[in-house]
ZAMARGU-4260 file (C-alpha; in steps of 0.2 Angstrom, whole numbers, plus 5000, padded with zeros to 4 digits):
<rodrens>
0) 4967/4772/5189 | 4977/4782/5176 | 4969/4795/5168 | 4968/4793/5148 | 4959/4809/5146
5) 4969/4817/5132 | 4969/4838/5131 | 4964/4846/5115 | 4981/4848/5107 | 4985/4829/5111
10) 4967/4824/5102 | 4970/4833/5088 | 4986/4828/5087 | 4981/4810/5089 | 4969/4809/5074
15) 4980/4822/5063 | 4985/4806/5053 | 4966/4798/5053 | 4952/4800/5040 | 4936/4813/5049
20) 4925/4799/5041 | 4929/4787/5056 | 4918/4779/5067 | 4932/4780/5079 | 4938/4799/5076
25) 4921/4804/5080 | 4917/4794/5095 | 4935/4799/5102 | 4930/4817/5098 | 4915/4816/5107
30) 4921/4810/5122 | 4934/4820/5124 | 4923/4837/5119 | 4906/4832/5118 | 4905/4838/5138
35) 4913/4856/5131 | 4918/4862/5116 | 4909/4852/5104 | 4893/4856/5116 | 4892/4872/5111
40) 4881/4879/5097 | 4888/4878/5077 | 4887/4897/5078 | 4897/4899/5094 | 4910/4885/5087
45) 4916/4895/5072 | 4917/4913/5082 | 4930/4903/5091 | 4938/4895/5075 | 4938/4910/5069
50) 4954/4915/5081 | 4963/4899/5073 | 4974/4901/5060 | 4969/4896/5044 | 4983/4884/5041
55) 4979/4876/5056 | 4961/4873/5049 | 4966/4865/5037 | 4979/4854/5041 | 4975/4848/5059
60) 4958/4852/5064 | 4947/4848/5052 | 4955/4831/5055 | 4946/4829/5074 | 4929/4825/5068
65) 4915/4825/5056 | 4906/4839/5066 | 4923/4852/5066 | 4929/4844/5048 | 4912/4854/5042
70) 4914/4869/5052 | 4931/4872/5047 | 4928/4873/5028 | 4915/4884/5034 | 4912/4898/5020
75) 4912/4913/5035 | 4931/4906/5039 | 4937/4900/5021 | 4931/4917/5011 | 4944/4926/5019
80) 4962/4922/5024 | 4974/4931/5033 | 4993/4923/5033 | 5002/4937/5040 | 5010/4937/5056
85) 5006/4916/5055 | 5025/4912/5058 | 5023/4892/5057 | 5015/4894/5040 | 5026/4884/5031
90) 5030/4880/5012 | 5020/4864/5013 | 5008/4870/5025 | 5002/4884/5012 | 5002/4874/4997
95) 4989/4860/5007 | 4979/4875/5010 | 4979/4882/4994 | 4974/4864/4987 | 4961/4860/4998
100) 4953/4879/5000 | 4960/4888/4987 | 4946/4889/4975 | 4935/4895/4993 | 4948/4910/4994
105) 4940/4929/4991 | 4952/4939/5001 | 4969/4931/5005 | 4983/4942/5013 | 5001/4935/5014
110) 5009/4952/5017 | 5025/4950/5024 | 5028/4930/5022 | 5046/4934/5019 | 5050/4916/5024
115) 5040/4909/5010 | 5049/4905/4991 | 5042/4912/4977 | 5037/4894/4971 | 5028/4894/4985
120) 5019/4911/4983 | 5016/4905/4964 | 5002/4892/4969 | 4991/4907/4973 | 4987/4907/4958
125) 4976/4892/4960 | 4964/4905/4971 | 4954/4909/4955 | 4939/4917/4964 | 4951/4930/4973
130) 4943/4948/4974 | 4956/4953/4987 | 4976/4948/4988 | 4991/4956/4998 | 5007/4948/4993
135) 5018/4964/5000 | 5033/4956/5005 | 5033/4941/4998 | 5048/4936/4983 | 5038/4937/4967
140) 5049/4944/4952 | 5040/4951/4935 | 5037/4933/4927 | 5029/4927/4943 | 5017/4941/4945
145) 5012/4939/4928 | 5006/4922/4931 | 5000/4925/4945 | 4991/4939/4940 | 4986/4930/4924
150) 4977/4918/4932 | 4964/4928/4942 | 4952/4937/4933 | 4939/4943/4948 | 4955/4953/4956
155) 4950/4970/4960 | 4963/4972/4974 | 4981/4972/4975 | 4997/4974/4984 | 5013/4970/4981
160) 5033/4976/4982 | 5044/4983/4966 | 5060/4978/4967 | 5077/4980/4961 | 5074/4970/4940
165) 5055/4975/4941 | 5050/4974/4922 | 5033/4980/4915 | 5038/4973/4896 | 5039/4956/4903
170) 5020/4956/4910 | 5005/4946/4899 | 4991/4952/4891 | 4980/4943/4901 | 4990/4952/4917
175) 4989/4967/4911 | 4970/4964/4907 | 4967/4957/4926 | 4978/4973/4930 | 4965/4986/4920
180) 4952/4980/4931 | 4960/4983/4948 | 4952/4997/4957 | 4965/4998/4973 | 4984/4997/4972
185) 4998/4995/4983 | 5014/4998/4978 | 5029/4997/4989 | 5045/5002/4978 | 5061/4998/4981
190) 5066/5003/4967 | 5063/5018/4954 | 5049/5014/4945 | 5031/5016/4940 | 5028/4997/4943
195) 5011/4992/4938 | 5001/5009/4938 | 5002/5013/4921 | 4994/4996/4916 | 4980/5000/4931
200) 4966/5009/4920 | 4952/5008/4934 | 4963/5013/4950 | 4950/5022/4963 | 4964/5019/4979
205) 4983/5020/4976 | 4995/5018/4991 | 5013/5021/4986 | 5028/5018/5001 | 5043/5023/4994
210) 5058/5013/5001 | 5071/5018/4989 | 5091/5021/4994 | 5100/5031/4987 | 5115/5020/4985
215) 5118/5003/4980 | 5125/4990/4993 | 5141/4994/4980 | 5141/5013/4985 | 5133/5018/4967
220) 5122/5032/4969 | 5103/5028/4960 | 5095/5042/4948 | 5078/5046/4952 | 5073/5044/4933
225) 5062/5031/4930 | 5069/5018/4918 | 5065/5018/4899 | 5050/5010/4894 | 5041/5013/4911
230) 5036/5031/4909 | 5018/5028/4903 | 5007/5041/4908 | 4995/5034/4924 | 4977/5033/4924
235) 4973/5042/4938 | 4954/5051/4930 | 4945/5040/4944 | 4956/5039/4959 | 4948/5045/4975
240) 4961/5040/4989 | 4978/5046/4985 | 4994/5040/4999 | 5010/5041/4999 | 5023/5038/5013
245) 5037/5041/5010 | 5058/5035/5020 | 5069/5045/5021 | 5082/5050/5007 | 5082/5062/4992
250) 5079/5048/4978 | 5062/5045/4987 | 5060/5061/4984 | 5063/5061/4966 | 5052/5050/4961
255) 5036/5053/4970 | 5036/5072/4959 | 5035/5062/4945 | 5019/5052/4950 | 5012/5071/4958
260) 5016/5077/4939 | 5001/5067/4933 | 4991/5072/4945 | 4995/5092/4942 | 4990/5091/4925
265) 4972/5086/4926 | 4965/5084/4949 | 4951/5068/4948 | 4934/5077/4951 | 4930/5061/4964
270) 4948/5063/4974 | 4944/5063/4993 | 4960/5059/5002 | 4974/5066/4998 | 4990/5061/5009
275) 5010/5063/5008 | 5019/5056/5022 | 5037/5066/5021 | 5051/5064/5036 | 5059/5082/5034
280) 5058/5096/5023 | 5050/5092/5005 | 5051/5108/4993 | 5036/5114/4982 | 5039/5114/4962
285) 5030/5124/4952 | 5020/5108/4949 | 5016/5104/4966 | 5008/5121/4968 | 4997/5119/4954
290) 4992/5105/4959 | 4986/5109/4976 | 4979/5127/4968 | 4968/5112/4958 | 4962/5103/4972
295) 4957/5118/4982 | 4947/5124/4967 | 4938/5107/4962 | 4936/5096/4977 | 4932/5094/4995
300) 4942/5081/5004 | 4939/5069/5019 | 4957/5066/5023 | 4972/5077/5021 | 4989/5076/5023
305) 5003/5086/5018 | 5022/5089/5019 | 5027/5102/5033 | 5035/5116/5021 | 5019/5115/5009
310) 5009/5123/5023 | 5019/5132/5034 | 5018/5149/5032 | 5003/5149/5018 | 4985/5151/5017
315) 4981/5134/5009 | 4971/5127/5022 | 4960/5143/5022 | 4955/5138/5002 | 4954/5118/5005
320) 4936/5113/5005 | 4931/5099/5017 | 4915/5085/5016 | 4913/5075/5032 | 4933/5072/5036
325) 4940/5060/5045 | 4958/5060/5046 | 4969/5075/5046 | 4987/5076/5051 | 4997/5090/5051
330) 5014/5082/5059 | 5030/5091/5061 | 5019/5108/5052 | 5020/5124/5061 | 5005/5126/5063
335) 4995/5140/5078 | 4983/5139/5089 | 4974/5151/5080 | 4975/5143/5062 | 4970/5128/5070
340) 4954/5136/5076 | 4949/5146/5060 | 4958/5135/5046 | 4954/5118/5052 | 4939/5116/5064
345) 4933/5135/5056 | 4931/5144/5070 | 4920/5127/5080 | 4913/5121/5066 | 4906/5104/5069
350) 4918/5089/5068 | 4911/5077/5074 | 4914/5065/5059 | 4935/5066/5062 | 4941/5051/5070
355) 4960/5052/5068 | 4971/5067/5072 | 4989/5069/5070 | 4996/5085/5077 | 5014/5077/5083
360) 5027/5088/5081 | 5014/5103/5079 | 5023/5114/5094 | 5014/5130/5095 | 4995/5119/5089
365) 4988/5122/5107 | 4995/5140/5108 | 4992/5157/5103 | 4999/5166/5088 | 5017/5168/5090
370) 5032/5167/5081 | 5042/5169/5099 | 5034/5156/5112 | 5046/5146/5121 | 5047/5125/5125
375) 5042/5130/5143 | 5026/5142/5141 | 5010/5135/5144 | 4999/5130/5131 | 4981/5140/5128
380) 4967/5132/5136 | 4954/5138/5127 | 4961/5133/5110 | 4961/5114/5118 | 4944/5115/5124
385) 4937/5120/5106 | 4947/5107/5098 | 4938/5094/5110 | 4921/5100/5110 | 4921/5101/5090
390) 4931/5086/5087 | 4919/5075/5102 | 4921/5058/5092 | 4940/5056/5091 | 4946/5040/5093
395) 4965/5042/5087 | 4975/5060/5094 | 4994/5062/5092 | 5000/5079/5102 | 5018/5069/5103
400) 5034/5076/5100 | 5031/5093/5108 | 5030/5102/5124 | 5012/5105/5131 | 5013/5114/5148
405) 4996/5116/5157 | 4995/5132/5168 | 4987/5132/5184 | 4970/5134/5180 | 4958/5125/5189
410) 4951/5112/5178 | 4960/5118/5164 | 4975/5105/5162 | 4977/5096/5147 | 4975/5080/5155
415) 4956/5086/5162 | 4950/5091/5144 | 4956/5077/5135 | 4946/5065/5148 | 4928/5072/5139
420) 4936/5063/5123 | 4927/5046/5130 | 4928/5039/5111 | 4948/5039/5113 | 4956/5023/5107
425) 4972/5027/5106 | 4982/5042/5112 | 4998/5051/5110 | 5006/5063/5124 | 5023/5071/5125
430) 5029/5067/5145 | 5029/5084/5151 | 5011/5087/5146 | 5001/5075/5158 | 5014/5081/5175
435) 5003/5091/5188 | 5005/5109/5183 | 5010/5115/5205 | 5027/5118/5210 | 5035/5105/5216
440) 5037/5114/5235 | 5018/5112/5237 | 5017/5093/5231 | 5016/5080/5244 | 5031/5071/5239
445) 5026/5052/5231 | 5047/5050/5230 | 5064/5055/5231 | 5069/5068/5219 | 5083/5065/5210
450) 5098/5077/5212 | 5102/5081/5194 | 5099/5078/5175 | 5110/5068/5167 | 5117/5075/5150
455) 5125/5064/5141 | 5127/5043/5144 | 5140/5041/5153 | 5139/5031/5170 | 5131/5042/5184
460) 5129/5035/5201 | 5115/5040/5212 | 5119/5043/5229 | 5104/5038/5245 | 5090/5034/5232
465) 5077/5025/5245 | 5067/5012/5241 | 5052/5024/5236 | 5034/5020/5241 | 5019/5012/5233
470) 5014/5018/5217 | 4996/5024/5223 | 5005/5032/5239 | 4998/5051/5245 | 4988/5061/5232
475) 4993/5051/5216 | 4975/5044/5212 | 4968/5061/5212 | 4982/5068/5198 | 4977/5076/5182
480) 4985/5059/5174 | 4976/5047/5183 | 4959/5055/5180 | 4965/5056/5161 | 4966/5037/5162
485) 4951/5035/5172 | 4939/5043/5160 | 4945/5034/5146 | 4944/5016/5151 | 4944/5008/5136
490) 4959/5014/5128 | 4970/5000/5117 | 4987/5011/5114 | 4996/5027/5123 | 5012/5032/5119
495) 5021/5040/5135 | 5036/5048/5126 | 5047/5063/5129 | 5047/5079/5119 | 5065/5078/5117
500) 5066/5059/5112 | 5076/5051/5099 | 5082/5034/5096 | 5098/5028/5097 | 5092/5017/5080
505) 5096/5023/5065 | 5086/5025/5047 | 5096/5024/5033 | 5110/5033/5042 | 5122/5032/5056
510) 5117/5030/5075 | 5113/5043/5083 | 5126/5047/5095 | 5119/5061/5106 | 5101/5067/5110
515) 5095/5083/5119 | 5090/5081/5137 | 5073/5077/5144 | 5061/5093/5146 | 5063/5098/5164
520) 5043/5095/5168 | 5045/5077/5163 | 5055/5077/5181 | 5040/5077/5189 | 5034/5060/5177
525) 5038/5043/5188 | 5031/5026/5196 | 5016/5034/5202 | 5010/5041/5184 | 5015/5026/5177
530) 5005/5013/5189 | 4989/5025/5183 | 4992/5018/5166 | 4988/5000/5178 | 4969/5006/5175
535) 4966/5002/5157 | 4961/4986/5159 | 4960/4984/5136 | 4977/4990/5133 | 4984/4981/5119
540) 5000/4995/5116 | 5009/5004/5127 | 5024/5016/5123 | 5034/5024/5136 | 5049/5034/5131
545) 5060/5047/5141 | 5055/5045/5157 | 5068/5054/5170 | 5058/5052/5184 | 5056/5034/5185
550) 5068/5028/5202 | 5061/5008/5204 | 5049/5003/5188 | 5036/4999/5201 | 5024/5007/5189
555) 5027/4993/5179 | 5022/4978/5189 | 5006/4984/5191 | 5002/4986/5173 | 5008/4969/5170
560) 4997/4964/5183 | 4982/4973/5177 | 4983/4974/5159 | 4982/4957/5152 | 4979/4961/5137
565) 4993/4967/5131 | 5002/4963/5116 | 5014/4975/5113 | 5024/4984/5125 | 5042/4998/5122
570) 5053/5005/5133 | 5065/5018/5129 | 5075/5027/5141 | 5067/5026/5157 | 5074/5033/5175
575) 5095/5039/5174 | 5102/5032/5159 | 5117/5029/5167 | 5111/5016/5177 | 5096/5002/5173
580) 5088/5005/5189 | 5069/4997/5184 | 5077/4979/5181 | 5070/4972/5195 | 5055/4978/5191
585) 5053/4972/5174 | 5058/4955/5177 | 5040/4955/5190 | 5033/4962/5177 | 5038/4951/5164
590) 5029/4936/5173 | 5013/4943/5168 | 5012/4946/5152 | 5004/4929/5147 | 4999/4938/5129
595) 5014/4951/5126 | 5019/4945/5109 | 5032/4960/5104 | 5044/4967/5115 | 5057/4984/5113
600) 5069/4989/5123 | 5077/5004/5122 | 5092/5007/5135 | 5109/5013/5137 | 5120/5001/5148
605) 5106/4987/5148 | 5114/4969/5156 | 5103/4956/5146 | 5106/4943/5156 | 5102/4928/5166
610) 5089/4936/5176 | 5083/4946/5160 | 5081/4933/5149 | 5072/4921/5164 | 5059/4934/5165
615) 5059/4935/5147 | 5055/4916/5145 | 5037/4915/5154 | 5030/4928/5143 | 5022/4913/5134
620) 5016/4920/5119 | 5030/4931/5115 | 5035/4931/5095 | 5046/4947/5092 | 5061/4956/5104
625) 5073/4968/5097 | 5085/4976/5111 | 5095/4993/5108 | 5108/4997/5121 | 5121/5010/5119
630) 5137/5002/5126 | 5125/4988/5133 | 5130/4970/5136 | 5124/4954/5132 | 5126/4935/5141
635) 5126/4923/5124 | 5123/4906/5133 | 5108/4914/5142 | 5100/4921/5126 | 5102/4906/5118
640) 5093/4896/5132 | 5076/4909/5131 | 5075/4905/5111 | 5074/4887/5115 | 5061/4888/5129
645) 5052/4901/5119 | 5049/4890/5101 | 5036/4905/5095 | 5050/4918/5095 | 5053/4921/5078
650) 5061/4939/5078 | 5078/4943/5089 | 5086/4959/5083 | 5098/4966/5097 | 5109/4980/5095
655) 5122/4984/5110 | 5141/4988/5115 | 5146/4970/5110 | 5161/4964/5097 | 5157/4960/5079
660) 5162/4944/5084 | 5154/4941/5099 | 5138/4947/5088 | 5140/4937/5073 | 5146/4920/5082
665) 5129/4920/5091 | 5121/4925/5077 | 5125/4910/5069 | 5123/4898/5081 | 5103/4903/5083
670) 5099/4902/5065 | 5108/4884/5065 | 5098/4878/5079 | 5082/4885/5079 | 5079/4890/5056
675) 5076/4874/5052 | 5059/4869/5065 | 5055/4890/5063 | 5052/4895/5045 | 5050/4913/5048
680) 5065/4915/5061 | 5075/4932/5057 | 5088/4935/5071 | 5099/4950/5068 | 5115/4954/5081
685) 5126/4969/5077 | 5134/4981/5087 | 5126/4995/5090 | 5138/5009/5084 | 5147/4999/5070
690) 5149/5009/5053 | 5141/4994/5041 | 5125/4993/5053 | 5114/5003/5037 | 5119/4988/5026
695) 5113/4975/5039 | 5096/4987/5042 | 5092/4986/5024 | 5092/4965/5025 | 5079/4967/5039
700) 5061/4962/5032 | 5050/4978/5030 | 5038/4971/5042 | 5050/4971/5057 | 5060/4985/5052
705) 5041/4997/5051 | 5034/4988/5067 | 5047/4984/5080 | 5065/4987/5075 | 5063/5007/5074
710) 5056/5018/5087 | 5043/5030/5082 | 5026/5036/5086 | 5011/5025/5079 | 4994/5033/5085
715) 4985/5042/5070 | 5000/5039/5060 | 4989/5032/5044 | 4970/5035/5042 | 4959/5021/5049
720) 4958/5008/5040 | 4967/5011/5024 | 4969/4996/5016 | 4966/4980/5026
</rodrens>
C-alpha cells in the first residue's frame, strides 16, 4: 500500500491556501502531528516556533491548524520581530505581516533589508505600538522617515542610515515630536550630516558609523562641513553611552570633531561609555583634549575606547576613573606591559566585572617597558598571568595582530594561562603565539618541514612533500595549543590569524598588492594545531588566517566533522601560497558543514571549480560566499550550477584573476536567473586587481561589505551587546 503520510513542509504546504477554522485542516494536522509535534506541550511548541521566521509565521503556519494558528500569534513571538538576515522576506510577505501583527509589534528590526522598496518599509508605520525599530539599511529618504516616524508615538529606540539628500527641514512636527522622546539613536551617515540628533532632546545612547567617502562616484571631493541649516547644537546633557566607529578616510574624520565639539563644551555627568573606533592615526585638537581633561575629572566610565595617538605616549589613563567596567579596547595603542598592569587593572586590582578585551595590535601589551623590543622576543609571563587572574571573567580577548612569543618556561606559555580564563567565548591569537615554545631539533616531528618561505606570490613548487600523518599523530594532544582548546570547551568564535596578515581586499582604496611574510614561529603552526580546534564542539566562527605550516588541510576535516555547529567559517592564506595544497581537504570538509551559512575564502591562485563548487553545493544551509584570489580562476558553468542547487544563496561576491568580461557576463546571467524567485540576491564578480573595483565596493550592501566581504578581526571588536 502507498504511503500518503505527508512531511511537515508538504502539510503546511497543502493547507497554506485553507481557512485554520476547518474541520478538515485540523484533523489533517492531527494525523500527521498529533503523534509528535503537536504532542508536545504549548510551552515547548513556541520555544521551537520561536526559531521560525516570523514571516513564515504568519503566512504559512498559522494556516496548519487551530492549535498552531493560536500559538503563532502568540504575544512571547509577536512582541518582537527580527527581519534581518530573513532573505525570502519578500515585499508581499512583509506587508501580510505588518497587516496581520503589526499593531502586536514592540521591537521590530529590519536592519539591512536592502532588497526591500521603501513603499514597502513605509507600512511600518502601521506598527503603532513600536518601542523598538532598526530600519539601518533599509531605502527610506527624509519624507518617508517622517511619516514613518510620525506615526509612532511610543518609539523610544531608533536606527537608521543618512544618506546622500538627507533633509532635517523637510521632517514633521509630529516627527520631530516622536524624535524628542527617543532615548537611543543610531545613525549611520553616509553623508555629512547631523541627521536626526539635533531633533533628539532625550538621547541617553548614541551610536554614530561614519561611512562617508571622500569623493563622489564623479571624482568630486566632499567638505566635511555640515550643510546649512543642519548645524543645531545636539542635546547631549543626558547621554550615558557615547560610540562612534568610524571607516577609513579623512572626511569621516572631519566630521565626527564637530559632533566631539559639543561634547567638549559641557561632559554629561551620567556618561559611562565613551568609545571611538578610528583605523590609523586620528590627531588631538585642542578640543579633544579638553574634552577628555572633562571626563577624567567628572566621570567614571564602564567602557573606554579611544584613538591610538590619544593615548600613546600620555598619562590619560592614570587620571580615567573606572566603576565596574566591562569593555575596554585599546587596539592598535602602544601600550606596555607595565602601563597595562598600573594604568588599567591598577596594579591587580579586581576586574572581575570586564567581559570584553581588545588589545589587537597592542605589540608590547604582554611585555616589559621598552621602547627597543623586537617582533621575536618573548613576551613577559608574569604581566599575563596578572592580567588573567584579575580579569577571571573575560568572555571576549583580542591579542591579534601582534607577535606573542612564549619562553620556555614550564607552565608559562601563553596558551597554559589563557586555559584558566574558562568564561572565554570568544578568542583572538596571532599564529605564532599558540606554536610550542622548543626548538624545532627537539620536537618529535608530526610532518615534513617545508624547505623555505615564500615571499611574494608567484608560483613555488614544492619538491618530496609526503603525504603527512594523522592530525593527532606523536606528541600533538599534549601541545600548549591543544590544552588551550581543551580547557575551554565552550568556545563560539577563535580567530587563528597571522601577525603579519593583510588582505588582499581593499577598503576604500586599491588592492593590496604585496604583504609582509609570515612570522617565522607560525612555521611551526599546521594540520595538527588545526585538528585541536576539532575539540570545541559549540563553535559557531572560526577564522584562520596566515598559516605557512599547513601541507594537507587534514586539520580541516576533522573540524567539519566535529564542529557541527558552525556557521561561519574564513580562510585566508593557508600552507605555500603558491600552490592551493588543502583542496582536497576542504572539499571533505565541506560535506559536513550541514549549518555553515557564510563562507570566505581568501587565497592566491584558488581554482574554483567543478570539484570546488560540488563540495560547496552540500553545505545545505549555506546563504553567503565571497571568494578573493590574487590571479585566481574561476569555472563560470560550474558556479552557475552550485547557485541553482543551492536556492538559499543569496550573496556571491568573488574577486579573482579573471577578465572584466569573463566577470561581468556571468554576472548577469545569475541575477537573470536566480533575482527574481531570490529577493535579496546580491552577486558581485570583478576582478580582483581592476582599478574601478573601489566604485563596485561602494555598491555592496553595508551588511555584507562589514560581515563577509572584508577581512578583519571580530572578537571584542564592539562591547557586548551594544545595541540589539
Amino acid at each position: 500500500m502507498e504511503d500518503t503520510t505527508l512531511s511537515p513542509e508538504q502539510e503546511m504546504s497543502k493547507v497554506d491556501t485553507e481557512s485554520p477554522d476547518t474541520e478538515a485542516a485540523d484533523t489533517a494536522a492531527e494525523v500527521a502531528g498529533g503523534a509528535h509535534l503537536l504532542g508536545f506541550s504549548d510551552e515547548i511548541l513556541l520555544h521551537i516556533l520561536s526559531h521560525v521566521p516570523s514571516t513564515d509565521l504568519v503566512v504559512n503556519v498559522r494556516h496548519v491548524c487551530r492549535k498552531l494558528a493560536a500559538l503563532s500569534l502568540d504575544k512571547s513571538l509577536v512582541h518582537s520581530v527580527l527581519l534581518q538576515k530573513d532573505y525570502q522576506a519578500s515585499e508581499d510577505k512583509v506587508k501580510q505581516l505588518v497587516r496581520v501583527i503589526g499593531r502586536e509589534i514592540q521591537q521590530l528590526s529590519m536592519a539591512g533589508c536592502y532588497w526591500l522598496s521603501g513603499a514597502t518599509i513605509e507600512h511600518v508605520a502601521r506598527c503603532r505600538g513600536l518601542v523598538k525599530v532598526n530600519l539601518s539599511g533599509c531605502h527610506l529618504t527624509s519624507l518617508r522617515l517622517s511619516k514613518v516616524l510620525s506615526a509612532l508615538q511610543q518609539l523610544r529606540s531608533l536606527a537608521i542610515d543618512v544618506s546622500p539628500g538627507f533633509d532635517a527641514s523637510q521632517l514633521s512636527s509630529e516627527c520631530r515630536a516622536t524624535l524628542s522622546r527617543v532615548r537611543e539613536l543610531k545613525q549611520t551617515l553616509f553623508t555629512p550630516s547631523y541627521g536626526v540628533v539635533p531633533c533628539c532632546a532625550s538621547l541617553q545612547k548614541l551610536l554614530l558609523y561614519f561611512e562617508i567617502l571622500d569623493r563622489t562616484r564623479e571624482g568630486a571631493v566632499l567638505s566635511g562641513q555640515l550643510m546649512v541649516g543642519q548645524s543645531n547644537v545636539p542635546h547631549y546633557q543626558n547621554l550615558r553611552v557615547f560610540y562612534a566607529r568610524l571607516a577609513p578616510g579623512y572626511i569621516n574624520q572631519e566630521v565626527v570633531r564637530l559632533y566631539l565639539a559639543v561634547l567638549s563644551d559641557r561632559t554629561p555627568e551620567n556618561l559611562h561609555a565613551f568609545l571611538i573606533s578610528v583605523p590609523g592615526s586620528f590627531a588631538e585638537s585642542g578640543a579633544t583634549k579638553n574634552l577628555l581633561e572633562s571626563m577624567a575629572r567628572n566621570v567614571a566610565l564602564d567602557a573606554l575606547q579611544l584613538p591610538k595617538s590619544w593615548l600613546n605616549g600620555s598619562s590619560l589613563l592614570q587620571h580615567m576613573k573606572f566603576n565596574n567596567p566591562f569593555y575596554f579596547s585599546f587596539s592598535r595603542c602602544t601600550l606596555s606591559g607595565g602601563h597595562l598592569i598600573q594604568r588599567v587593572i591598577n596594579g591587580g586590582k579586581d576586574l572581575r566585572s570586564l567581559a570584553s578585551l581588545n588589545l589587537s595590535g597592542c605589540v608590547h601589551c604582554l611585555s616589559p617597558d621598552s621602547l627597543l623590543r623586537k617582533a621575536e622576543d618573548d613576551i613577559d609571563s608574569s604581566i599575563l598571568e596578572t592580567l588573567v587572574a584579575s580579569c577571571c571573567n573575560l568572555r571576549h580577548l583580542n591579542l591579534s595582530a601582534a607577535h606573542h612569543h612564549s619562553s620556555e618556561g614550564l607552565g608559562r606559555h601563553l596558551c597554559h594561562l589563557l586555559a584558566r580564563l574558562r568564561h572565554l567565548r570568544s578568542l583572538s591569537l596571532p599564529v605564532c603565539s599558540v606554536a610550542d615554545s622548543a626548538p624545532l631539533a627537539d620536537r618529535v616531528p608530526a610532518q615534513p618541514a617545508m624547505h623555505a618561505v615564500p615571499r611574494g606570490f608567484g608560483k613555488k613548487v614544492r619538491i618530496g612533500v609526503q603525504t603527512c600523518p594523522g592530525p593527532f599523530a606523536g606528541h600533538q594532544p599534549s601541545s600548549a595549543f591543544w590544552s588551550l582548546l581543551k580547557n575551554l570547551p565552550f568556545l563560539e568564535h577563535l580567530e587563528l590569524i597571522g601577525s603579519n596578515f593583510s588582505s588582499a581586499m581593499p577598503r576604500n582604496e586599491p588592492a593590496i598588492r604585496n604583504s609582509l611574510p609570515p612570522c617565522s614561529r607560525a612555521q611551526n603552526v599546521g594540520d595538527s594545531e588545526v585538528a585541536a580546534v576539532s575539540q570545541l564542539a559549540f563553535l559557531r566562527h572560526l577564522t584562520l588566517a596566515q598559516l605557512p605550516g599547513i601541507l594537507t588541510g587534514s586539520g580541516l576535516v576533522s573540524i567539519g566533522l566535529q564542529c557541527q555547529q558552525l556557521q561561519s567559517l574564513s580562510l585566508a592564506n593557508l600552507g605555500m601560497m603558491g600552490k592551493v595544497v588543502y583542496m582536497p581537504a576542504l572539499s571533505d570538509m565541506l560535506k559536513h558543514c550541514r549549518r555553515l551559512r557564510d563562507l570566505r575564502l581568501e587565497q592566491p591562485y584558488f581554482n574554483a571549480n567543478a570539484q570546488f563548487f560540488q563540495a560547496l553545493s552540500q553545505c545545505a544551509s549555506l546563504q553567503r560566499l565571497c571568494l578573493v584570489s590574487r590571479s585566481g580562476t574561476l569555472q563560470p558553468d560550474a558556479m552557475s550550477a552550485f547557485m541553482a542547487r543551492c536556492p538559499h544563496v543569496v550573496v556571491c561576491h568573488v574577486f579573482t584573476g579573471e577578465s572584466l568580461a569573463t566577470c561581468k557576463s556571468l554576472q548577469q546571467s545569475l541575477l537573470r536567473s536566480f533575482q527574481a524567485e531570490r529577493p535579496a540576491l546580491n552577486v558581485v564578480i570583478f576582478p580582483l586587481l581592476h582599478e574601478g573595483l573601489t566604485d563596485v565596493i561602494r555598491d555592496v550592501p553595508m551588511v555584507h561589505l562589514d560581515e563577509i566581504t572584508l577581512f578583519k578581526s571580530r572578537v571584542a571588536e564592539e562591547p557586548p551587546n551594544l545595541w540589539w
